[in-house]
C-alpha positions as CSV (number, residue, x, y, z in Angstrom):
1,X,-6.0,-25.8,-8.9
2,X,-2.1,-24.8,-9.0
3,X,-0.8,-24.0,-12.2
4,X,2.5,-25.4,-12.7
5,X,4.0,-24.7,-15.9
6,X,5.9,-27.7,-18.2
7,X,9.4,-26.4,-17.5
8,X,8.7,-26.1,-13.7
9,X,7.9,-29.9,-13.4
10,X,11.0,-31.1,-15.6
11,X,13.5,-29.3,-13.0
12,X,11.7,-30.7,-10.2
13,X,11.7,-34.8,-11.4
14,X,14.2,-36.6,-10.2
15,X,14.8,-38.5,-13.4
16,X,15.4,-35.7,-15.3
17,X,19.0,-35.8,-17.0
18,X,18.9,-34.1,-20.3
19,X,22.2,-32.0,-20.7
20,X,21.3,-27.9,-20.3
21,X,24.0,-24.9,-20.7
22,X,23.9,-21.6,-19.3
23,X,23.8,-18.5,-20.7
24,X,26.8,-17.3,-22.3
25,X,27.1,-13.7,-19.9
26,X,29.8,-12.5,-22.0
27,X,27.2,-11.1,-23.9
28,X,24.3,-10.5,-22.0
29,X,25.9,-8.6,-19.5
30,X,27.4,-5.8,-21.5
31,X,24.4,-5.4,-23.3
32,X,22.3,-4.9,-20.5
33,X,24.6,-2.3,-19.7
34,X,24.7,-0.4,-22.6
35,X,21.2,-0.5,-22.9
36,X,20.6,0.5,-19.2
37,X,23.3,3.6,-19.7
38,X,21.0,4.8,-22.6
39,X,17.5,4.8,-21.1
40,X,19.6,6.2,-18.1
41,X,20.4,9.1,-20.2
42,X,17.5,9.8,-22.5
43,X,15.6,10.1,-19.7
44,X,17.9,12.8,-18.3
45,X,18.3,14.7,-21.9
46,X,14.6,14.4,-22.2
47,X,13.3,16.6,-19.5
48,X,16.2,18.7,-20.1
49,X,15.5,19.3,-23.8
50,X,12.1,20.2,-22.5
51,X,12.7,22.7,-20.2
52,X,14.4,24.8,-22.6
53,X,10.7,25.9,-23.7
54,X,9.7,26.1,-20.0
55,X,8.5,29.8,-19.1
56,X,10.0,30.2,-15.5
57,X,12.9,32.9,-14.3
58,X,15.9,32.3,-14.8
59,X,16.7,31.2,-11.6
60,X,14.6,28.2,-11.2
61,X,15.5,26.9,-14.3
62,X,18.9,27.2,-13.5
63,X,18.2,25.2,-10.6
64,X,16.1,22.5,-12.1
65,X,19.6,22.5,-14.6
66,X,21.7,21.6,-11.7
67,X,18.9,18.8,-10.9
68,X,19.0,17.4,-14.1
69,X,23.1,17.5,-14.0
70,X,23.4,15.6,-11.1
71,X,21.8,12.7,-12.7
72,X,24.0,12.5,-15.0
73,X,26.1,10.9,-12.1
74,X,23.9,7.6,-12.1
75,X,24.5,7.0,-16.0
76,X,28.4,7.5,-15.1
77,X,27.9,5.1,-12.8
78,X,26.1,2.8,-15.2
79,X,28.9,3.4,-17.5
80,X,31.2,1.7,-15.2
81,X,29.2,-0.6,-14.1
82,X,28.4,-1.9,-17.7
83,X,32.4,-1.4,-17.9
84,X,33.0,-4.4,-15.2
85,X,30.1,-6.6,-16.5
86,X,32.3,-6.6,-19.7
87,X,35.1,-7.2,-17.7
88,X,33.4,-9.8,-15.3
89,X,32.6,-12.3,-18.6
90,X,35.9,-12.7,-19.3
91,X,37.7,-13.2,-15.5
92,X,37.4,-16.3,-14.5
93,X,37.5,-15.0,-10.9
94,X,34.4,-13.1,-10.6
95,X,34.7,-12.3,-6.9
96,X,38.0,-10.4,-7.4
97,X,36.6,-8.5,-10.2
């Protein structure tokens, strides 16, 4: 037996005509982005923070520093990105944006 959930059968009839709305993005967006940038970044700081304490030479902790720096690219990324989302909420050409 298929399980077919309430919601899935009320898209799917032909008769159905109640009004819905979409999600208001202007919100949802941006917050996705700001929340994505700050896992991003905890969980860069976090294994940095850590290997403070880490008993290695100097030189491999140097280069796991580097490692951990490089990362930091992907939350300046999701800083802009989150930037445009913002942006893309209020254009009302979202292509161009």
């Amino acid at each position: 037996m298929l399980y077919t959930s309430t919601l899935t059968t009320k898209y799917l009839d032909p008769n159905y005509d109640e009004k819905y709305t979409c999600l208001d993005t202007t919100i949802a967006n941006p917050l996705s982005g700001v929340l994505s940038v700050i896992s991003d970044f905890y969980s860069v700081l976090l294994p940095c923070l850590m290997l403070r304490h880490f008993d290695a030479p100097r030189r491999q902790k140097v280069a796991l520093n580097i490692v951990f720096c490089l990362s930091l690219t992907v939350v300046a990324a999701g800083s802009v990105r989150t930037y445009y989302l913002n942006k893309l909420g209020y254009d009302y050409d979202g292509s161009w944006t």
